[in-house]
ZAKEBA-550778 format. One record per residue: residue in three letters; x, y, z of N, C-alpha, C in turn. Coordinates in pm, 1 decimal. Layout:
BEGIN
<node aa="ALA" n_east="X" n_north="Y" n_up="Z" ca_east="X" ca_north="Y" ca_up="Z" c_east="X" c_north="Y" c_up="Z"/>
...
END
This chain:
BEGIN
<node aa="UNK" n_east="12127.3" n_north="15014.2" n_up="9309.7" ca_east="12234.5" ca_north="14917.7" ca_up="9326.7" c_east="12232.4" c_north="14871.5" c_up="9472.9"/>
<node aa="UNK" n_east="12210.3" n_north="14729.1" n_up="9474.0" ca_east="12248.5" ca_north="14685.8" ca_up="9658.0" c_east="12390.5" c_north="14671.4" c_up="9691.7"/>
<node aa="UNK" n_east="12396.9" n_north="14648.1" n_up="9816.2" ca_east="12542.1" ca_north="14620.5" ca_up="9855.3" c_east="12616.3" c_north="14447.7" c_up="9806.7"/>
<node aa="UNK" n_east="12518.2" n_north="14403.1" n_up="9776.7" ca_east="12625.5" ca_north="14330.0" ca_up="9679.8" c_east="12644.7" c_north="14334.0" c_up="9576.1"/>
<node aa="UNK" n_east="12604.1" n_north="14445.3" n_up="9525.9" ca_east="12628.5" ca_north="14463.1" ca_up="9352.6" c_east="12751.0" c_north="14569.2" c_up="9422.3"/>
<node aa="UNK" n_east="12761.0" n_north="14646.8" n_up="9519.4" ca_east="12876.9" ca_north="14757.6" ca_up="9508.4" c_east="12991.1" c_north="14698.0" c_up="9525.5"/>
<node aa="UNK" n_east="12964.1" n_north="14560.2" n_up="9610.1" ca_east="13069.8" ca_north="14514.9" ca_up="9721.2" c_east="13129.7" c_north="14444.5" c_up="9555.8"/>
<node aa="UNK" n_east="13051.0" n_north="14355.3" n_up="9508.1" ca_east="13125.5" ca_north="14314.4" ca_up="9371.8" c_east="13233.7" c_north="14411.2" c_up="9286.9"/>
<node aa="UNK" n_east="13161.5" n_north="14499.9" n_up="9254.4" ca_east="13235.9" ca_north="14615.7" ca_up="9189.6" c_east="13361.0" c_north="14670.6" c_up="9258.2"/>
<node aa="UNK" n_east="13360.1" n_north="14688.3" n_up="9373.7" ca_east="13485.2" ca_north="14733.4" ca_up="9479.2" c_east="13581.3" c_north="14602.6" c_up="9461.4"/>
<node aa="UNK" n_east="13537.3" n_north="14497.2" n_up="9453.4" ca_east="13632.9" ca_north="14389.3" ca_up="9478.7" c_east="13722.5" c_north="14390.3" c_up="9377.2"/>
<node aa="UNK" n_east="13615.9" n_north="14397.7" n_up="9226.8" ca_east="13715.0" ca_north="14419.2" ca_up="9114.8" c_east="13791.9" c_north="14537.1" c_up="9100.3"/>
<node aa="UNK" n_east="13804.9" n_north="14615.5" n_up="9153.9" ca_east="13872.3" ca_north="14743.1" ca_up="9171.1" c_east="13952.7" c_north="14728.1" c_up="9185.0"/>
<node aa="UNK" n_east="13990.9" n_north="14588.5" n_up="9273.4" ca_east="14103.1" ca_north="14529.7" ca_up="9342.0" c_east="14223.4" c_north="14500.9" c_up="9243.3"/>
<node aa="UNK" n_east="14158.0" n_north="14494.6" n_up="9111.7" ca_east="14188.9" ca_north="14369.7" ca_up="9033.8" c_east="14284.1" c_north="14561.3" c_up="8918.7"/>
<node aa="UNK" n_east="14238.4" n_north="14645.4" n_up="8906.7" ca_east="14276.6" ca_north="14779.6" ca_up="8851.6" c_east="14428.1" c_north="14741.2" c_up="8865.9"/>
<node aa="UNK" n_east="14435.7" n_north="14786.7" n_up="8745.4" ca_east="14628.9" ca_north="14853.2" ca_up="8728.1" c_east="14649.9" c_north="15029.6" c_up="8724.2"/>
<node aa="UNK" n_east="14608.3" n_north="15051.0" n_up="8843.6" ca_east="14617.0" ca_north="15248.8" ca_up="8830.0" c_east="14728.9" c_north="15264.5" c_up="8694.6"/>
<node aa="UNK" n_east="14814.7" n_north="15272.8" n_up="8735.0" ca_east="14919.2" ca_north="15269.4" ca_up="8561.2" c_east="14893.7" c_north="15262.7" c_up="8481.9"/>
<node aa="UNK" n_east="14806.1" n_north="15173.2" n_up="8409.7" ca_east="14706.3" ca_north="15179.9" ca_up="8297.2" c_east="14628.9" c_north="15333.4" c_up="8240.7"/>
<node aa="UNK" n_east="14570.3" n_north="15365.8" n_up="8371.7" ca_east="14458.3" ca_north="15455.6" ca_up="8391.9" c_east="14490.0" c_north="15645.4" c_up="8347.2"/>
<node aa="UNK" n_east="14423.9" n_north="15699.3" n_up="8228.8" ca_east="14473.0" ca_north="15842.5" ca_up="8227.1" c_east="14499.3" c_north="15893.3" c_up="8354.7"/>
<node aa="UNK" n_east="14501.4" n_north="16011.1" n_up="8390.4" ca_east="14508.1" ca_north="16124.9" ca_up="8477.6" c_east="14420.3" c_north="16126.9" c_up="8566.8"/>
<node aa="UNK" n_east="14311.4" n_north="16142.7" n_up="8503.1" ca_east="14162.3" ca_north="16201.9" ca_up="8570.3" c_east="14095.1" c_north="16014.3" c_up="8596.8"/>
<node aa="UNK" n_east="14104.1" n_north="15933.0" n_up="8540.9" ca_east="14028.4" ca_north="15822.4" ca_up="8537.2" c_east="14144.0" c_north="15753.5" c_up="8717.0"/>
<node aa="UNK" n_east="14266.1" n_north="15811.5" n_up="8693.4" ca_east="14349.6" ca_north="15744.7" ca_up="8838.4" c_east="14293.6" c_north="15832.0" c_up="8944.8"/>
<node aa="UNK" n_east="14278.8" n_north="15961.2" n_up="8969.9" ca_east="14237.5" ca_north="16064.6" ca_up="9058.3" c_east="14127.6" c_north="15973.1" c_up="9098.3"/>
<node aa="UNK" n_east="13973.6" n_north="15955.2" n_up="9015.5" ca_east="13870.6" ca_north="15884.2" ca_up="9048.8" c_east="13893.7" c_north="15738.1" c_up="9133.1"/>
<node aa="UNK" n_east="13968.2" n_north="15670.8" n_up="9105.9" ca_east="14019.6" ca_north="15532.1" ca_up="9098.2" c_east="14051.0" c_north="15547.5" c_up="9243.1"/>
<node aa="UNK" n_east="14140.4" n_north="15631.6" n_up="9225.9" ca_east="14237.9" ca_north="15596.4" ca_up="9426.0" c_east="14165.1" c_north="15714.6" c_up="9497.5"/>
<node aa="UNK" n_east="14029.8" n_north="15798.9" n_up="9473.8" ca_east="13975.2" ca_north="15836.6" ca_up="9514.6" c_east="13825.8" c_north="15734.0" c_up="9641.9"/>
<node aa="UNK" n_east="13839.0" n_north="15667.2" n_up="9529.3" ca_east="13646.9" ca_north="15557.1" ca_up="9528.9" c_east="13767.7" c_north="15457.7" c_up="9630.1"/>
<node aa="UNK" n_east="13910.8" n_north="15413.2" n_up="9609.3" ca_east="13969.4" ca_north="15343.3" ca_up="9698.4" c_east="13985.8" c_north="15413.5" c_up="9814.0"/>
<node aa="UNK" n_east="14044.3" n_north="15500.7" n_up="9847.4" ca_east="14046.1" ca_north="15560.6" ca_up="9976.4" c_east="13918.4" c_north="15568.8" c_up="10053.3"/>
<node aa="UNK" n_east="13813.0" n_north="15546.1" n_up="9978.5" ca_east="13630.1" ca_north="15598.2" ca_up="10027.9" c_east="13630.3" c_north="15484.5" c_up="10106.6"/>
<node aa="UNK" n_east="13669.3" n_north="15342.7" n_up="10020.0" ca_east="13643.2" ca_north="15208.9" ca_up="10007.5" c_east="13715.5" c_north="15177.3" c_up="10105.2"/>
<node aa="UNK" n_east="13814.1" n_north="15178.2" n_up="10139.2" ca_east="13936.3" ca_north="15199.7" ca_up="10313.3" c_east="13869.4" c_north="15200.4" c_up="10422.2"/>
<node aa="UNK" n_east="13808.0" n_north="15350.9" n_up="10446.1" ca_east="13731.8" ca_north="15406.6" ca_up="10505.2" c_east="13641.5" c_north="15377.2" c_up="10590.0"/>
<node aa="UNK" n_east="13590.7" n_north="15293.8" n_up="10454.1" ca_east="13464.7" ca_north="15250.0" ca_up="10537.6" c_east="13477.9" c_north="15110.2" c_up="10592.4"/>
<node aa="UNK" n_east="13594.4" n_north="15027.7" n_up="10520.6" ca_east="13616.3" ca_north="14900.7" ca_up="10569.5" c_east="13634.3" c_north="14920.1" c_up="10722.1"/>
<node aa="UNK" n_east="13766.5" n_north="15041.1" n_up="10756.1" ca_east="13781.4" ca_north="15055.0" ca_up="10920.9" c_east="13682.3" c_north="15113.0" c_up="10959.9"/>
<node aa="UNK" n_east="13568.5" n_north="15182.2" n_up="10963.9" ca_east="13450.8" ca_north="15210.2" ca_up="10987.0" c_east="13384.5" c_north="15090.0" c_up="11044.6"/>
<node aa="UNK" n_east="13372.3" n_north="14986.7" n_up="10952.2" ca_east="13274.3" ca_north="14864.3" ca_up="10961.0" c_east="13373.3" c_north="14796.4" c_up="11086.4"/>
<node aa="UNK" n_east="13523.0" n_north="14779.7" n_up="11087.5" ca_east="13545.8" ca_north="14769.0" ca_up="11219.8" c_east="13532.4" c_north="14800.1" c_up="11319.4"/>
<node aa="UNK" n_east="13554.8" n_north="14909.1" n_up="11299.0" ca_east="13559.2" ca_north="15016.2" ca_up="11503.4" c_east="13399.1" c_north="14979.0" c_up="11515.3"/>
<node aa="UNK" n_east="13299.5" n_north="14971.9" n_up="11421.7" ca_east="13177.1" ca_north="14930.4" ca_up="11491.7" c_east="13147.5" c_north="14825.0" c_up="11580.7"/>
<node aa="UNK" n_east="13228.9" n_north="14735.2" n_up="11469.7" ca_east="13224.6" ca_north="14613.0" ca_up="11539.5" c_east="13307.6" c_north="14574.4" c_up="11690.9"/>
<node aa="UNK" n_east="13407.4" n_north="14637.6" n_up="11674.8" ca_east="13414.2" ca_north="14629.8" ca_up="11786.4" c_east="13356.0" c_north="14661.1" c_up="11921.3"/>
<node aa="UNK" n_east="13301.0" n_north="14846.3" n_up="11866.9" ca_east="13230.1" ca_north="14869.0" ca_up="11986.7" c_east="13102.4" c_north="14785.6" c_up="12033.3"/>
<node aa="UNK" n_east="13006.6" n_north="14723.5" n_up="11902.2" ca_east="12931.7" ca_north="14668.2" ca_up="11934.6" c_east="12962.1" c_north="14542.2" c_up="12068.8"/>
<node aa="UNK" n_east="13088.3" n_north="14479.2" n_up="12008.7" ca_east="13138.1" ca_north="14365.0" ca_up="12133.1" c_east="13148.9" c_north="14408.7" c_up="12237.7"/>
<node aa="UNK" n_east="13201.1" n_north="14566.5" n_up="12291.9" ca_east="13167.9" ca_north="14583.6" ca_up="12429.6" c_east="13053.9" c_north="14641.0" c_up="12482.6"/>
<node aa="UNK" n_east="12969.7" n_north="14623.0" n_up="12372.9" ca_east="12865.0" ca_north="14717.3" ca_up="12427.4" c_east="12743.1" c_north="14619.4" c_up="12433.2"/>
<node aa="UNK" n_east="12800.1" n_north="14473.8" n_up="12374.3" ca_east="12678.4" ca_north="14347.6" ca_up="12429.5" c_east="12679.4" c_north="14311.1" c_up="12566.0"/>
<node aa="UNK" n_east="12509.5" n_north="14263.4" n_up="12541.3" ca_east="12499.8" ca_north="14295.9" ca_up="12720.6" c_east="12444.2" c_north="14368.6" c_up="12760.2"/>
<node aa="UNK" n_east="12479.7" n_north="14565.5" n_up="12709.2" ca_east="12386.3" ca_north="14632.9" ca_up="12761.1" c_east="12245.5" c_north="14667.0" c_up="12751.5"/>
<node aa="UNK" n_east="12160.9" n_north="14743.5" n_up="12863.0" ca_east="12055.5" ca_north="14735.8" ca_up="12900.6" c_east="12024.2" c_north="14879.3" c_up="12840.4"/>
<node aa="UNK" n_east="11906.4" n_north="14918.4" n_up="12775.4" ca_east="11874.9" ca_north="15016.1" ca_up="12718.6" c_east="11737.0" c_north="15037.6" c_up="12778.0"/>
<node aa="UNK" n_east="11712.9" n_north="15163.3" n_up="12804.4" ca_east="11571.8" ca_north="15245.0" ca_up="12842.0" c_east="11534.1" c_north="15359.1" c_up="12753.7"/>
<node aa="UNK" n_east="11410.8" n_north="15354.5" n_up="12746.3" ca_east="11399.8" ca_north="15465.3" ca_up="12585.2" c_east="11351.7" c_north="15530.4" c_up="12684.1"/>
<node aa="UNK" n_east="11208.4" n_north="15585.8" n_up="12663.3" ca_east="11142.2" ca_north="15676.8" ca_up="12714.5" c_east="11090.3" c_north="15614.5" c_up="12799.8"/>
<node aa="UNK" n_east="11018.5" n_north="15457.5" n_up="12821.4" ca_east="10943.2" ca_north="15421.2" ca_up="12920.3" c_east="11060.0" c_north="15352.8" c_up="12979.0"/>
<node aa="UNK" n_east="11099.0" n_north="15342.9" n_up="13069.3" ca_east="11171.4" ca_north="15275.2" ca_up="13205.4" c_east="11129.2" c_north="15179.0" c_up="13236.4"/>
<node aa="UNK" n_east="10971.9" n_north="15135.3" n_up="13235.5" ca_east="10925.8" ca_north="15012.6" ca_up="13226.7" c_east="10969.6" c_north="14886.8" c_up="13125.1"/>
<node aa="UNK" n_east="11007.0" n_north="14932.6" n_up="13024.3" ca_east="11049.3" ca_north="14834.7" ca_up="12881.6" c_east="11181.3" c_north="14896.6" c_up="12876.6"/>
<node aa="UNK" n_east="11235.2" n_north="14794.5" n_up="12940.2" ca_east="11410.1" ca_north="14782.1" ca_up="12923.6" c_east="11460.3" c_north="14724.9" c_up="12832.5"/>
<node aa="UNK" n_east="11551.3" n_north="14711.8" n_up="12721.5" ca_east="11551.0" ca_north="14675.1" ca_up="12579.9" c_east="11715.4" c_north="14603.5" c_up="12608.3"/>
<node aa="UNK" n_east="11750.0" n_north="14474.0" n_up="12661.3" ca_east="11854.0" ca_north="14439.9" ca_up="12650.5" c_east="11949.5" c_north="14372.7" c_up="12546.4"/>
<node aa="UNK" n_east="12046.7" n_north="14415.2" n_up="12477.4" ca_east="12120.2" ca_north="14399.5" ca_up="12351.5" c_east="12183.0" c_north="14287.8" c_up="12359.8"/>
<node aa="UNK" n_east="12155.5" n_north="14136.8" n_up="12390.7" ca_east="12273.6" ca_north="14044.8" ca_up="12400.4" c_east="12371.0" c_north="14005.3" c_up="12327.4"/>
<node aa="UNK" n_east="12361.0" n_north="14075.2" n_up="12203.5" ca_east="12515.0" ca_north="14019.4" ca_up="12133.2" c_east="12527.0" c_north="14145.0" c_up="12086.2"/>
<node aa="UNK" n_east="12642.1" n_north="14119.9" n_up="12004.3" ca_east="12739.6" ca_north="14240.2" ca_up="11949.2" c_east="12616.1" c_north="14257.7" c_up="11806.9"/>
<node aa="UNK" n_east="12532.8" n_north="14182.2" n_up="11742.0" ca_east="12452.7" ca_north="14172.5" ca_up="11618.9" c_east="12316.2" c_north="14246.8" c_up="11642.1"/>
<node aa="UNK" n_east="12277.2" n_north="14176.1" n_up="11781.9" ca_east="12146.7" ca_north="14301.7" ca_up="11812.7" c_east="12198.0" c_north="14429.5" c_up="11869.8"/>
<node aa="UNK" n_east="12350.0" n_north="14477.0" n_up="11906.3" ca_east="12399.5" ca_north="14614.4" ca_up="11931.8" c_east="12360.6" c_north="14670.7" c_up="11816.2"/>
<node aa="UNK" n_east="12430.7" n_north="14614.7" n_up="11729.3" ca_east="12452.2" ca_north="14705.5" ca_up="11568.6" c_east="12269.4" c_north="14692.5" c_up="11514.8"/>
<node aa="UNK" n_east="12187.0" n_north="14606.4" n_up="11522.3" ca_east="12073.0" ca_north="14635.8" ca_up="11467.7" c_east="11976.9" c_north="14722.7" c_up="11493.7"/>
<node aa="UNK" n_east="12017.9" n_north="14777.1" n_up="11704.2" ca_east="11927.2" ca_north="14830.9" ca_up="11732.8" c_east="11998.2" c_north="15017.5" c_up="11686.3"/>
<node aa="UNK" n_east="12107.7" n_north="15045.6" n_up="11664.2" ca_east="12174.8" ca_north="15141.1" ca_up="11633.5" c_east="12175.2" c_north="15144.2" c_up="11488.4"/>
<node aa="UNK" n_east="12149.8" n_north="15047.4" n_up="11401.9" ca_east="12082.8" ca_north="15104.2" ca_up="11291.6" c_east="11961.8" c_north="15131.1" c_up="11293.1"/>
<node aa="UNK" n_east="11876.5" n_north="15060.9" n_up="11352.6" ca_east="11707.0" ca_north="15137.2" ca_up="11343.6" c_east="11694.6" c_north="15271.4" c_up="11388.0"/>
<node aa="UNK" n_east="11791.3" n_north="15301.8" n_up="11425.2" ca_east="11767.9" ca_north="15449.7" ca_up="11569.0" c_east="11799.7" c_north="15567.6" c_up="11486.7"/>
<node aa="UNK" n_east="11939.5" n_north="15487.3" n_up="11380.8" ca_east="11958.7" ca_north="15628.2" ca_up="11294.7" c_east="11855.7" c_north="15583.1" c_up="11201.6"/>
<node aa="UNK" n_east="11827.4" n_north="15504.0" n_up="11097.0" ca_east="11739.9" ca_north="15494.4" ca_up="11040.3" c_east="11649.4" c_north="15620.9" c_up="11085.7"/>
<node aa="UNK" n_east="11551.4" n_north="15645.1" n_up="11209.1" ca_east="11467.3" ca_north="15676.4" ca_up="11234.7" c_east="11506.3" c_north="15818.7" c_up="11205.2"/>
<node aa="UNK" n_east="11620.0" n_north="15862.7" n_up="11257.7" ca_east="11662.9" ca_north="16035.5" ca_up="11217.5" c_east="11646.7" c_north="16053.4" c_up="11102.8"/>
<node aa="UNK" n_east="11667.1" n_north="15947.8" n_up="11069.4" ca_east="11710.6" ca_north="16024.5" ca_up="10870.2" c_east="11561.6" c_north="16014.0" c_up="10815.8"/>
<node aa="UNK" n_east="11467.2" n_north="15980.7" n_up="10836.2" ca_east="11342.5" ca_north="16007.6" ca_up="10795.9" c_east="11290.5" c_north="16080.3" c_up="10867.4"/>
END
């Protein structure tokens, strides 16, 4: 599943009458919503930090190749490749 097949599915979630829903099917429900919260303010505080953190100048291992981030879009791309790289 990609993220726009999840992001679809979350949206209609939106659309749920918990009240409707048994016991165990509401537990799940405002469970996958609270996840879904979560990560929305997640995807903020990134963003924000990314905005103060455009601009900066990055040095890996060589000092010679200085890697400068000018927007808040190459912050967040170069901090996903980096974890990317851990997790493999």
């Amino acid at each position: 599943m990609n993220k726009e097949e999840i992001q679809k599915i979350l949206d209609e979630l939106y659309t749920v009458r918990p009240e409707m829903l048994n016991d165990k099917a509401k537990r799940l429900f405002e469970a996958i919503m609270q996840i879904a919260d979560e990560r929305d303010k997640t995807y903020k505080i990134i963003d924000k930090m990314a905005e103060q953190l455009a601009g900066l100048t990055i040095w890996n291992d060589n000092i010679e190749e200085a890697l400068i981030l000018g927007d808040k879009q190459e912050v967040k791309e170069y901090f996903k490749k980096e974890v990317e790289k851990e997790w493999k």
